[in-house]
C-alpha positions as CSV (number, residue, x, y, z in Angstrom):
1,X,-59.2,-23.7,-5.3
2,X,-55.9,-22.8,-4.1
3,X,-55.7,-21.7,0.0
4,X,-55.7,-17.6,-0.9
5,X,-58.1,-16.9,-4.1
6,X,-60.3,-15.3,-2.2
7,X,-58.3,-13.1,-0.6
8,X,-57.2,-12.0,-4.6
9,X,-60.8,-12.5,-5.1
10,X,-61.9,-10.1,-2.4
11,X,-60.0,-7.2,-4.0
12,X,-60.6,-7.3,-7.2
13,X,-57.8,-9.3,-8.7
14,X,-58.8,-12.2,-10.8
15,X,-58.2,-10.5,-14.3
16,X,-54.5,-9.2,-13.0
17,X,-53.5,-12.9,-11.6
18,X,-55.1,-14.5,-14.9
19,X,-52.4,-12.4,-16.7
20,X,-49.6,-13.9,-14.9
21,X,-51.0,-17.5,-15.6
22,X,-48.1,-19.8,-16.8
23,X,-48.8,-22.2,-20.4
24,X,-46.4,-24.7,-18.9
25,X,-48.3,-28.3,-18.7
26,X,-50.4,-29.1,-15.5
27,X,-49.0,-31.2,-12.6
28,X,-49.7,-35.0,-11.9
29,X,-51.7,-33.5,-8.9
30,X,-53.4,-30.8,-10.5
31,X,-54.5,-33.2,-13.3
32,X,-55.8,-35.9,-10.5
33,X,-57.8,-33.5,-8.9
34,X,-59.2,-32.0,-12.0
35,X,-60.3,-35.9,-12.7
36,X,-62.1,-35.6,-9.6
37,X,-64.0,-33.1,-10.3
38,X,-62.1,-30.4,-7.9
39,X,-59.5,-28.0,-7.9
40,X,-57.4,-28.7,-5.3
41,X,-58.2,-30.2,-1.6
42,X,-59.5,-27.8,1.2
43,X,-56.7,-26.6,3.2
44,X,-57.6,-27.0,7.1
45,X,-56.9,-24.3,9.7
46,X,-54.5,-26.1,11.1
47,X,-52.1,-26.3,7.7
48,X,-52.9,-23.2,6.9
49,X,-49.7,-21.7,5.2
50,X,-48.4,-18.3,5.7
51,X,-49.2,-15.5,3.0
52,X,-45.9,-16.2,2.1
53,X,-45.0,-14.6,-1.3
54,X,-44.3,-18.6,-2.5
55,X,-47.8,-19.0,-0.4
56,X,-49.5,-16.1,-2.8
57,X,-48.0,-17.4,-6.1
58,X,-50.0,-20.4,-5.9
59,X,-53.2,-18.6,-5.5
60,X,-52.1,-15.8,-8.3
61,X,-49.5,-16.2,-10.7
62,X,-48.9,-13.0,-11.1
63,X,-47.7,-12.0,-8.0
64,X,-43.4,-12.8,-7.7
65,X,-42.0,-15.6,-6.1
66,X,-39.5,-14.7,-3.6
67,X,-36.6,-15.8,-5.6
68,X,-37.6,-13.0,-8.0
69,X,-37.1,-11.3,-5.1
70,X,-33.3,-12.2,-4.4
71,X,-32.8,-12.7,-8.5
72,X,-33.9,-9.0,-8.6
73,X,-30.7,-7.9,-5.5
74,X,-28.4,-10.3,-7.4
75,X,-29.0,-8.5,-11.2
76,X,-29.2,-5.1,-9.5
77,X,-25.8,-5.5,-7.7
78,X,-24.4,-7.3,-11.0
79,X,-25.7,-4.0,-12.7
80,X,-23.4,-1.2,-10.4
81,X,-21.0,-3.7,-10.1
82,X,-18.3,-2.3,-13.2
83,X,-18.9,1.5,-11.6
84,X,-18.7,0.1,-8.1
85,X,-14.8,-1.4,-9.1
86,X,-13.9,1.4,-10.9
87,X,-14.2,3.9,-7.7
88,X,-13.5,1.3,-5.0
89,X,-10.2,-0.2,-7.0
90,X,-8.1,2.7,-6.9
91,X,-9.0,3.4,-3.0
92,X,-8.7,0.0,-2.3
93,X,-5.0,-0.7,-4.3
94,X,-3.2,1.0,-1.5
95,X,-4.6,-1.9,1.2
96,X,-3.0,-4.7,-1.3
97,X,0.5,-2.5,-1.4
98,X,0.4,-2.8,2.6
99,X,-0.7,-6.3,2.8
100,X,1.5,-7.3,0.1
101,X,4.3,-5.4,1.7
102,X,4.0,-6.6,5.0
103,X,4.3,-10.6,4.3
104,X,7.2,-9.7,1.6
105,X,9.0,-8.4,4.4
106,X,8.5,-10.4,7.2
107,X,9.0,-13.7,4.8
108,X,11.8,-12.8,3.5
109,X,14.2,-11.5,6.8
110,X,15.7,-14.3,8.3
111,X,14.3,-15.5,11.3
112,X,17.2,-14.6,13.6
113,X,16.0,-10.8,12.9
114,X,12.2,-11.3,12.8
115,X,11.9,-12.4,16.2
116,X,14.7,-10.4,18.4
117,X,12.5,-7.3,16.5
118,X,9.2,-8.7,17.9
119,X,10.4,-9.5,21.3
120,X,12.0,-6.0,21.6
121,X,8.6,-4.6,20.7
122,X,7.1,-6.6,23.4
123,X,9.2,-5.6,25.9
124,X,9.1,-2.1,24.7
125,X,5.5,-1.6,25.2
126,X,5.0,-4.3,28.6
127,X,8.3,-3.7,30.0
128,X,7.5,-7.1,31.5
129,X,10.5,-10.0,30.6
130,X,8.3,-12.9,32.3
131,X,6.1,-12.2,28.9
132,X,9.2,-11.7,26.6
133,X,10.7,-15.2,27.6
134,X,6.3,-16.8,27.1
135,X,6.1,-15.2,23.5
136,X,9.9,-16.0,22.5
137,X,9.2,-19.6,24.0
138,X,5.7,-19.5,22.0
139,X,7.2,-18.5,18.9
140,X,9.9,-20.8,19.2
141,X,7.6,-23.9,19.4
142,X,5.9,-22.7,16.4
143,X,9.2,-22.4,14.6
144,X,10.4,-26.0,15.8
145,X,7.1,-27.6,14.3
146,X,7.6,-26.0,10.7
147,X,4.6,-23.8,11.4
148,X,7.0,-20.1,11.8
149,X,5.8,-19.1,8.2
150,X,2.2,-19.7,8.5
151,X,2.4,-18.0,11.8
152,X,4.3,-14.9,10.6
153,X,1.9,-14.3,7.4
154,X,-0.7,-14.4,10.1
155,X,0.9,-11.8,12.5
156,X,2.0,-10.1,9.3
157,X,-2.0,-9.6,8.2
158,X,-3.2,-8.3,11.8
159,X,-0.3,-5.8,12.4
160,X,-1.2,-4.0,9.2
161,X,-5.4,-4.8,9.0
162,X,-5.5,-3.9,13.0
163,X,-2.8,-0.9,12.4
164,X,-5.5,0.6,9.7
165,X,-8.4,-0.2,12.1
166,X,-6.7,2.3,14.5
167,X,-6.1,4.8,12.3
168,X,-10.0,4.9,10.9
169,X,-11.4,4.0,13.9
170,X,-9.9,6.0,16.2
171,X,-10.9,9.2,14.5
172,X,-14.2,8.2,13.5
173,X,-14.8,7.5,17.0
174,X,-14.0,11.3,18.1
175,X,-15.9,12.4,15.7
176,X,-18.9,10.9,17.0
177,X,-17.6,11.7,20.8
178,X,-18.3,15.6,19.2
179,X,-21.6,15.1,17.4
180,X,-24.6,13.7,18.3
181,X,-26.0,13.7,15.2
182,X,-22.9,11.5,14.0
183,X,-23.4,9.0,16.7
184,X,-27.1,8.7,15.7
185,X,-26.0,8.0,11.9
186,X,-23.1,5.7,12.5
187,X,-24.0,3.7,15.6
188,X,-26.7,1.6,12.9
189,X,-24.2,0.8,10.6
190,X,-22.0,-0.4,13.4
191,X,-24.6,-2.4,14.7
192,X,-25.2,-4.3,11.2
193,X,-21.4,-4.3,10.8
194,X,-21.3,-6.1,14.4
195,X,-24.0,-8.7,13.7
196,X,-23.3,-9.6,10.4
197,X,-22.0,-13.2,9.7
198,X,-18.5,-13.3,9.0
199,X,-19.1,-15.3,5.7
200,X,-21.6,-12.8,4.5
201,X,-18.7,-9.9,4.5
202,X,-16.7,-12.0,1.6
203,X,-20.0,-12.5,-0.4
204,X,-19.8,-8.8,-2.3
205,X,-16.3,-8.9,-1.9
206,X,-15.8,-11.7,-4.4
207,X,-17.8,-10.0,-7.3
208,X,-16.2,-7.0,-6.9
209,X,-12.4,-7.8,-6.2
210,X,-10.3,-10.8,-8.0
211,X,-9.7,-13.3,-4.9
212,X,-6.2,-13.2,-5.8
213,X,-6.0,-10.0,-5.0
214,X,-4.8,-9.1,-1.3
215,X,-7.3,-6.4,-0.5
216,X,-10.9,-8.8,-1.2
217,X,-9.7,-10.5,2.1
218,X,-7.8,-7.1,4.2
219,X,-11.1,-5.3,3.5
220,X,-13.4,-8.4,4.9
221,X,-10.9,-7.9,7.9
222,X,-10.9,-4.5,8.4
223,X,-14.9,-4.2,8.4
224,X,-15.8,-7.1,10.6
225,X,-12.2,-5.9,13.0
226,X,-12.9,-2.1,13.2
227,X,-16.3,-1.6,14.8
228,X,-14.9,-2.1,18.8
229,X,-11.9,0.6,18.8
230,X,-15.1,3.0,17.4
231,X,-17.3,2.3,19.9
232,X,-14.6,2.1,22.9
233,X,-13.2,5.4,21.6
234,X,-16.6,7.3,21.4
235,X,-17.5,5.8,24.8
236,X,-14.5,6.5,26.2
237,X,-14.1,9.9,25.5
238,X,-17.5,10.7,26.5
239,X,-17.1,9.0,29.9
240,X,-14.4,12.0,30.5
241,X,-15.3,13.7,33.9
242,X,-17.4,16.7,32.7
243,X,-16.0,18.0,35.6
244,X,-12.1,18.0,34.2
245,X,-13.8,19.8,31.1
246,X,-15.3,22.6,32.6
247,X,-11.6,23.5,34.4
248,X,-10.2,23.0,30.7
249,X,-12.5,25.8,29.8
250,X,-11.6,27.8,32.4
251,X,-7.9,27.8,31.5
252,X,-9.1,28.9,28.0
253,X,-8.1,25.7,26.4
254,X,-9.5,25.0,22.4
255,X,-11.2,22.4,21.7
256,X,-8.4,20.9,19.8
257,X,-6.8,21.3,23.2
258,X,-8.8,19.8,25.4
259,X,-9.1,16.9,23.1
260,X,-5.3,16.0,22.4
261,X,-3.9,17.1,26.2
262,X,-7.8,16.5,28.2
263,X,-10.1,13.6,26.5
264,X,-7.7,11.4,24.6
265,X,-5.3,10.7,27.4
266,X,-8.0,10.2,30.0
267,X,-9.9,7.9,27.7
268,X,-6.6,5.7,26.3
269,X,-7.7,2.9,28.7
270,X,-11.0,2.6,27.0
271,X,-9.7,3.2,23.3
272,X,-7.0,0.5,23.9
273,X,-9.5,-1.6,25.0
274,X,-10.7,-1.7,21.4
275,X,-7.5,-1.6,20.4
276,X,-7.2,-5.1,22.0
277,X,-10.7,-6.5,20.7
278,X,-10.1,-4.6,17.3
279,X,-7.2,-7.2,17.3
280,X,-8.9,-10.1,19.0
281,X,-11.3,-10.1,15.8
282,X,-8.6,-9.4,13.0
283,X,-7.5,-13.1,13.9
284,X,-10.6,-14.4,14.2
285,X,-11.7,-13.0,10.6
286,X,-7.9,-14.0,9.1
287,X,-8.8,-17.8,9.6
288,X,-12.4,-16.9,7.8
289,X,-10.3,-15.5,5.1
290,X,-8.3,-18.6,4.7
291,X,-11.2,-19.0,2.0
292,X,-10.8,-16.3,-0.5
293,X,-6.7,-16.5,-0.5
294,X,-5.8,-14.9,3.0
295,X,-2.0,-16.9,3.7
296,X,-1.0,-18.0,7.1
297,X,-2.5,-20.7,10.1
298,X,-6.0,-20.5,8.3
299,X,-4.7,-22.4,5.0
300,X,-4.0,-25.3,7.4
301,X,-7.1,-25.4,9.4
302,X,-9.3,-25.3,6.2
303,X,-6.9,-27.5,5.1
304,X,-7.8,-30.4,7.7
305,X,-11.0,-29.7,7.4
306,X,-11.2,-30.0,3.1
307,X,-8.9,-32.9,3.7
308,X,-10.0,-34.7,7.1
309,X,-6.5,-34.1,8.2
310,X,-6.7,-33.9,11.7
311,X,-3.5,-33.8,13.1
312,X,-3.4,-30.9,10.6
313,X,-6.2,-29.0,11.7
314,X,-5.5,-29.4,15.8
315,X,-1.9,-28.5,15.6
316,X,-2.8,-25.1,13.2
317,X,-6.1,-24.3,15.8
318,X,-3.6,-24.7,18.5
319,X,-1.2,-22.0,16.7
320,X,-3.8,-19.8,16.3
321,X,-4.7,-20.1,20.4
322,X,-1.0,-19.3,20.5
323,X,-0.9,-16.2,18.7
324,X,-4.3,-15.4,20.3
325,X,-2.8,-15.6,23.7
326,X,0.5,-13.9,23.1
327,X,-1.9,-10.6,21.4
328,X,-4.1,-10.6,24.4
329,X,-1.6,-10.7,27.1
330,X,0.4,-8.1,24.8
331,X,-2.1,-5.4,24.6
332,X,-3.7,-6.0,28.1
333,X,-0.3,-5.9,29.6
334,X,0.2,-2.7,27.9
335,X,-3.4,-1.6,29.4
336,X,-2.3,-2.1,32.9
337,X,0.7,-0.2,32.1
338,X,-1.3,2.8,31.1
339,X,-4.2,2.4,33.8
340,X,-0.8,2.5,36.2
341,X,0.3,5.8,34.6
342,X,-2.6,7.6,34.8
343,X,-3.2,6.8,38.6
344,X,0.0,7.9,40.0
């Protein structure tokens, strides 16, 4: 007698269960015990299994196993997976052009122009030369050890995937700064967005995109990248001083107003503070996506790792602490900067 006939037993299901009974041989054990004269030894209370579904197979066939139970998601996705390509592939194609774009460029200007252009952009938005001269030294000790490409396809894949978070995000984060009923609906999907392992992101990703394609490993990015700049944005702007709104309204400022001159510039602290996380996880996901095709300092770290190469994988781990240190300072520079501003 198997641990849970009775509880099949108790509701009426013997004739249902013998339905699902299997012809296949009987086991070693099941044989032994039937030359005993019973079933199947009583199961104490103290191994007593939970009614798992594997737990309630045993007692009736007929009820699934719970790898019917994944079989079942893995057909059903399989099933929607031609109609799913055929809409996303078109709205997708667009994230491959930038992608695509992005490393052509930057590979392909000599080096002499790539990194005067990145320093000017540094000092445009920090106006600070003490961090010019760290990120030209920084990028110049990547350049001296032969790691300059790998570090450029890298910085080539955030500028565009953390570009595209900001202009999603940001907007779908006033919209839910205006709506309750938005922030209800969106904040769950943000939440399973935010807790989700990185690995599991590339999982439908595969099936629907060719891993040769650019945009299986920008979208990956772009979802596991984009949730802080929505919540920072819809924080930020409802943090605004109601008080500042309510002489807004009496100046007979619009909505559209008081959003663009009022709540946008008294929330940019908060919405570049995703900006800067929004970024901070664009290179943390680019090294995950070393393993569906993503270029750059992620190639060489799975590299040392697929090929024990240790001095490999340090010296690319150490880039990517590089490039993670020249962002943060970047952006949080650029912070103080505005935090300044708005004080004065």
């Amino acid at each position: 007698m198997a641990t849970y006939d009775f509880l099949f037993s108790s509701l009426g299901l013997e004739e249902w269960c013998s339905e699902g009974k299997s012809d296949a041989p009987m086991t070693m054990g099941a044989l032994l015990n039937k030359s005993k004269g019973t079933e199947t030894e009583e199961t104490s209370i103290w191994e007593l299994p939970f009614p798992s579904m594997d737990a309630l197979n045993e007692s009736c066939a007929a009820f699934p196993k719970s790898r019917e139970l994944t079989k079942g998601l893995e057909e059903g996705f399989l099933a929607i997976k031609d109609s799913l390509s055929v809409v996303l592939d078109p709205l997708t194609q667009p994230l491959s052009w930038f992608l695509d774009g992005a490393l052509y460029g930057m590979l392909n200007t000599p080096w002499w122009i790539v990194i005067p252009v990145l320093l000017g952009i540094v000092l445009l938005v920090t106006k600070s030369w003490k961090l010019v001269g760290f990120v030209a030294g920084s990028l110049c000790l990547l350049a001296f050890i032969d790691y300059y490409e790998y570090a450029i396809q890298t910085l080539a894949i955030i500028f565009v995937c953390a570009f595209l978070c900001v202009l999603f995000g940001v907007p779908i984060g006033i919209a839910m700064s205006r709506s309750d009923t938005m922030q209800r609906l969106t904040i769950p999907v943000l939440d399973m967005l935010q807790t989700l392992p990185p690995f599991v992101y590339l999982i439908p990703l595969i099936f629907l995109f060719s891993v040769t394609e650019s945009k299986l490993y920008g979208i990956a990015i772009i979802l596991y990248a984009i949730v802080p700049v929505i919540r920072l944005t819809n924080l930020g702007i409802r943090l605004v001083d109601k008080d500042v709104i309510e002489a807004a309204n009496a100046f007979g400022m619009t909505s559209r107003q008081k959003l663009f001159q009022v709540q946008i510039p008294l929330a940019l602290p908060n919405i570049m503070a995703g900006v800067n996380q929004t970024i901070m996880m664009s290179l943390a996901m680019v090294v995950i996506a070393s393993l569906v095709s993503a270029p750059g300092l992620g190639v060489l770290v799975l590299q040392g790792i697929r090929n024990l190469e240790l001095g490999v994988g340090l010296v690319a781990g150490l880039g990517i602490v590089i490039l993670a240190v020249i962002l943060d300072r970047v952006t949080k520079t650029s912070l103080a900067r505005i935090d300044t501003s708005q004080k004065q």
